[in-house]
C-alpha positions in Angstrom: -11.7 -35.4 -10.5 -12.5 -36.8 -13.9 -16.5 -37.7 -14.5 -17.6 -40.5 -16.5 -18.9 -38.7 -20.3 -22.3 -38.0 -20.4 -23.0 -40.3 -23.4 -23.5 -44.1 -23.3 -21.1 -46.4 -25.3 -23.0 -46.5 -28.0 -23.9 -43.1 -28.2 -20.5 -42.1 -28.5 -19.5 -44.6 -31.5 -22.2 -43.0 -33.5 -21.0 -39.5 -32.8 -17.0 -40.7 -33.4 -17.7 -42.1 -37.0 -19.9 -38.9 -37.4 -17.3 -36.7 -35.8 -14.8 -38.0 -38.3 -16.6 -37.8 -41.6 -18.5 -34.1 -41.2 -21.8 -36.0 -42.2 -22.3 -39.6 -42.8 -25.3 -41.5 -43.8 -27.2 -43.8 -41.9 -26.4 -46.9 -43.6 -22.6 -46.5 -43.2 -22.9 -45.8 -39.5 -25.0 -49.0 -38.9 -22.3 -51.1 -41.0 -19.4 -49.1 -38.6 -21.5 -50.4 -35.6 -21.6 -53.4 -36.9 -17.4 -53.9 -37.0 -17.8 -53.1 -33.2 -20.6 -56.1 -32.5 -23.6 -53.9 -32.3 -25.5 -55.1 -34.8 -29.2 -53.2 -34.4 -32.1 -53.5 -37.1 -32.6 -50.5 -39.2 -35.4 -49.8 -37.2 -34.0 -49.5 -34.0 -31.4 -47.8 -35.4 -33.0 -45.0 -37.0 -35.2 -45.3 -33.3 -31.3 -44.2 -31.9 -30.9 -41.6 -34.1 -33.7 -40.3 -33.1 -33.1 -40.0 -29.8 -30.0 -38.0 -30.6 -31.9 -35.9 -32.8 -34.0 -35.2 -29.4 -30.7 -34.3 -27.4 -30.1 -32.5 -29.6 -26.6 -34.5 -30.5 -27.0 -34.8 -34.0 -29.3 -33.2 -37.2 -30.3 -35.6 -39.5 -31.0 -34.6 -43.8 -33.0 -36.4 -46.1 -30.0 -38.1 -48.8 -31.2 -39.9 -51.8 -32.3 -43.7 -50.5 -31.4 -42.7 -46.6 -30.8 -40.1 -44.2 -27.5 -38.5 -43.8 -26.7 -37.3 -40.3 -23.9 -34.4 -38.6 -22.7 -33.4 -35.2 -24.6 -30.4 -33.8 -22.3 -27.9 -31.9 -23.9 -29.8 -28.5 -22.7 -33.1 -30.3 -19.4 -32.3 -30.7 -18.6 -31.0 -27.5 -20.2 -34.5 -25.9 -17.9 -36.6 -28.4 -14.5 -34.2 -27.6 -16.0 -34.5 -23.4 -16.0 -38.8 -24.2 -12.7 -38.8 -26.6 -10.8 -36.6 -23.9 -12.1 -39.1 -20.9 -11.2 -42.4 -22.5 -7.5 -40.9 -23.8 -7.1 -40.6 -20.2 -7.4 -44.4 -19.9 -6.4 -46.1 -23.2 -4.1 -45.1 -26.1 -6.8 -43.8 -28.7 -4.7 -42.2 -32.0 
């Protein structure tokens, strides 16, 4: 029987563009967001990323003029539990 992931849609977008780059900074998650129609404010944003923080998904460091942001160990397995689910359902390269 295979369970819906754990993470929300969103949730998992921001760990896939982290997932894929090691670390990525704020501002060029929200603009990858963006290409997908979820257009949030910087400050309800950063309020996400928070959140995650909280989970424990991701650790965000202080970057010149942002905050740069990488998958904890908890993180990735989340993002590989979601990638492996919707592979199941939809050809994702």
């Amino acid at each position: 029987m295979n369970k819906l992931p754990t993470t929300t849609h969103l949730q998992f977008l921001i760990l896939d563009m982290i997932g894929r780059h090691g670390i990525r900074p704020g501002l060029e998650i929200r603009v990858g967001l963006r290409a997908f129609g979820e257009g949030e404010s910087a400050s309800s944003f950063y309020q996400s990323m928070k959140r995650l923080e909280a989970l424990g998904f991701v650790v965000g460091e202080d970057a010149p003029g942002d905050r740069a942001y990488r998958l904890t160990e908890e993180g990735k397995r989340r993002h590989e539990e979601a990638l492996v689910f919707y592979r199941g359902r939809v050809a994702i390269p």
